[in-house]
C-alpha positions in Angstrom: 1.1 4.8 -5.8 -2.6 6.4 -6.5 -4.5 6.2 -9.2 -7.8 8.0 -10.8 -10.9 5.3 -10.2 -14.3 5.4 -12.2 -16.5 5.7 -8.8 -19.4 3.8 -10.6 -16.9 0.4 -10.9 -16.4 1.1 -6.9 -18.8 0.3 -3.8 -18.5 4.3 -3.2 -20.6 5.0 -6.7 -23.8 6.0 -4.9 -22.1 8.1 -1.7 -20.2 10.1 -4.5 -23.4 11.2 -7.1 -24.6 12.2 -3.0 -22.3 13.7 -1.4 -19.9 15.2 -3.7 -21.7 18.7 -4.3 -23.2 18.6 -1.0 -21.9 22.0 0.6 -21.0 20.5 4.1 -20.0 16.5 3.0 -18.2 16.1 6.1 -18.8 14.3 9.2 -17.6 13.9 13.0 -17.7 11.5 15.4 -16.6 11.6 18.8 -15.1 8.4 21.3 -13.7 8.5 24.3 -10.8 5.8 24.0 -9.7 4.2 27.1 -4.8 4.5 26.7 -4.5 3.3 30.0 -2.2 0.6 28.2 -0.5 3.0 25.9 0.4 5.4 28.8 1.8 2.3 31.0 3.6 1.3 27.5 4.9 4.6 26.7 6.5 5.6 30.3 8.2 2.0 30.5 9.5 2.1 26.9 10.4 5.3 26.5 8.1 5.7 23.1 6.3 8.6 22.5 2.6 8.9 23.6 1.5 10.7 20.5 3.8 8.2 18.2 1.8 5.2 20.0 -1.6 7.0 19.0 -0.6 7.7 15.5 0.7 4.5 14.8 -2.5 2.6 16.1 -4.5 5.0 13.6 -2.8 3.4 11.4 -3.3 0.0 12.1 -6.6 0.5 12.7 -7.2 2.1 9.3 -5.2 -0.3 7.5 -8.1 -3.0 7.6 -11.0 -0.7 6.6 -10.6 -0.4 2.7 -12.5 2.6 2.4 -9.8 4.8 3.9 -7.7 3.7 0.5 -10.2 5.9 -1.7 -10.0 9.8 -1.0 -12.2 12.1 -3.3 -9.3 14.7 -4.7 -11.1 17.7 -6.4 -13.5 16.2 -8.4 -12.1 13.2 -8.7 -11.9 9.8 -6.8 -8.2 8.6 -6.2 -7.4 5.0 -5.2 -4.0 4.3 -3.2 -2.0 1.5 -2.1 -0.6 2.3 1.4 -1.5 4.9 4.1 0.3 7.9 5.6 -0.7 9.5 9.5 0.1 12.9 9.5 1.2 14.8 12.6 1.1 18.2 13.5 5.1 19.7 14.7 5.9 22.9 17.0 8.9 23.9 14.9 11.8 26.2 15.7 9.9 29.4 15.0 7.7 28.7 17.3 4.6 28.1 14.7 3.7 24.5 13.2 4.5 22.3 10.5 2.7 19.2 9.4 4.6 15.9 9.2 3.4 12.8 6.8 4.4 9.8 8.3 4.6 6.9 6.2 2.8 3.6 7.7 4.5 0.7 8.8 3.0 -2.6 10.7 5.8 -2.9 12.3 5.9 -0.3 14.9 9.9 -0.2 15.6 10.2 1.2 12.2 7.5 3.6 12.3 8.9 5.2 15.5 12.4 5.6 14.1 10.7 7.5 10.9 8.6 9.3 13.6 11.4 10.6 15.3 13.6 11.3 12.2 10.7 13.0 10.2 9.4 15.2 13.0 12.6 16.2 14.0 13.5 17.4 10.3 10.5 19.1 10.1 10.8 21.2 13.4 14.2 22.0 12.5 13.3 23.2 8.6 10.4 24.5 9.5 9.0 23.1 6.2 6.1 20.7 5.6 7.0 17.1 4.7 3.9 15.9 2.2 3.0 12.2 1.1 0.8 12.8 -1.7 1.3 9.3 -2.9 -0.2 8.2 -0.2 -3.5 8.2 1.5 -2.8 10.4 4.0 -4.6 10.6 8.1 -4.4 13.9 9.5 -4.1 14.2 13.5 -3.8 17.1 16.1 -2.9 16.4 19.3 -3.3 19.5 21.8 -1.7 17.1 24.5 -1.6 20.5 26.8 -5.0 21.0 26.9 -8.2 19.6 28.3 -11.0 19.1 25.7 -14.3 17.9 25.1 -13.9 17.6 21.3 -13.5 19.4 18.0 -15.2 19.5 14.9 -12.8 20.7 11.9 -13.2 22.6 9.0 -14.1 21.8 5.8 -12.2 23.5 3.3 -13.3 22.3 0.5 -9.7 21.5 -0.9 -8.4 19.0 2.0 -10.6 16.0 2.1 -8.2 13.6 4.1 -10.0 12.0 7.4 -8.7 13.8 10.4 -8.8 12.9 14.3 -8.4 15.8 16.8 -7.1 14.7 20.7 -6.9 17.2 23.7 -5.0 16.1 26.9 -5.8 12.7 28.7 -7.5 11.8 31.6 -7.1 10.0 34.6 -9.5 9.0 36.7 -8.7 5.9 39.7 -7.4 3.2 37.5 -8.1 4.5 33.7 -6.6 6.9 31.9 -9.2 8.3 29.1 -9.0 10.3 25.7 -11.2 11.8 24.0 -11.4 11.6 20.1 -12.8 13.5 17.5 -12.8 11.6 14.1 -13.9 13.8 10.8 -14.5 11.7 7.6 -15.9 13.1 4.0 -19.0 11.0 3.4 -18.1 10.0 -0.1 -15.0 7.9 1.5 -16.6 6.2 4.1 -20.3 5.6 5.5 -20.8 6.0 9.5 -20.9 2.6 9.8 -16.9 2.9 8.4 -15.8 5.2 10.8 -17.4 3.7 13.8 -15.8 0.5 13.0 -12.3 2.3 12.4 -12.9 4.1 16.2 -13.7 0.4 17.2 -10.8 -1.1 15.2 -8.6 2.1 17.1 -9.7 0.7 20.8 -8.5 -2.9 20.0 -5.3 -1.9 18.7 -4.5 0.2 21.9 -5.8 -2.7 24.0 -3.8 -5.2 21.9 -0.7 -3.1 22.0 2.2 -5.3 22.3 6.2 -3.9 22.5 
């Protein structure tokens, strides 16, 4: 469910008179996360590295109430439950994006993982939340980079973490984050608490 808030009756009043006609409102931070424990957990379950990541996004972002208020055109839109998007190769050989509804319980998640990114490589159609606050993610697992700072289109305003390929190095295996926010959501001290929260719920992973 969403619904139209008054931003001055929220704690987000004075970040949206600021930010909202600013002509670049968004932010990015970078982290390099330490999977070595989602790697182990994904080769000896089976479960998808990249359904791991998204899920603990999920988590992560569940306990930070900021990322249930999104500004939507002009307006600022409250929800009650969370959505990680994933980006799909589909059929055709071009992509598809893939809302994911959360679930704390991560058996469940997977299996609407699977089934949803699966229908959407096969239609080759979009399958959209927009009842739900939505976390956009693009994992370019075949590729080493440093980072990545996305565009603001002015229409999109969702949060939205960018991944390249991990990296191991002796005993640790490394990724590299980016995480871009719109300021009127959530202050820096938000999102580097979410990238903190993110860390502990890889570390804490349990299956």
């Amino acid at each position: 469910m969403m619904k139209e808030v008054d931003p001055r009756e929220t704690t987000r009043a004075y970040a949206f008179e600021m930010w909202m006609d600013a002509p670049m409102p968004m932010l990015t931070f970078f982290k390099t996360l330490d999977v070595t424990r989602l790697v182990r957990i994904s080769k000896r379950s089976g479960l998808k590295f990249n359904m791991l990541m998204c899920w603990s996004i999920g988590r992560a972002a569940s306990h930070i109430k900021e990322f249930y208020m999104l500004p939507v055109g002009r307006k600022l839109v409250q929800y009650d439950r969370l959505a990680v998007c994933a980006i799909v190769a589909n059929r055709e050989g071009e992509v598809s994006s893939c809302d994911i509804p959360f679930s704390d319980d991560l058996q469940q998640f997977s299996a609407e993982y699977l089934r949803l990114t699966r229908q959407v490589a096969e239609s080759c159609t979009n399958h959209d939340l927009p009842e739900s606050m939505v976390i956009g993610t693009s994992a370019l697992a075949s590729y080493e980079i440093d980072g990545a700072v996305g565009m603001y289109s002015g229409v999109f305003n969702n949060p939205f973490l960018i991944w390249g390929k991990y990296r191991r190095r002796f005993f640790r295996t490394t990724l590299t984050v980016s995480f871009q926010f719109h300021h009127t959501q959530m202050d820096g001290a938000h999102a580097a608490r979410f990238l903190e929260n993110l860390q502990e719920e890889i570390q804490n992973l349990k299956v």
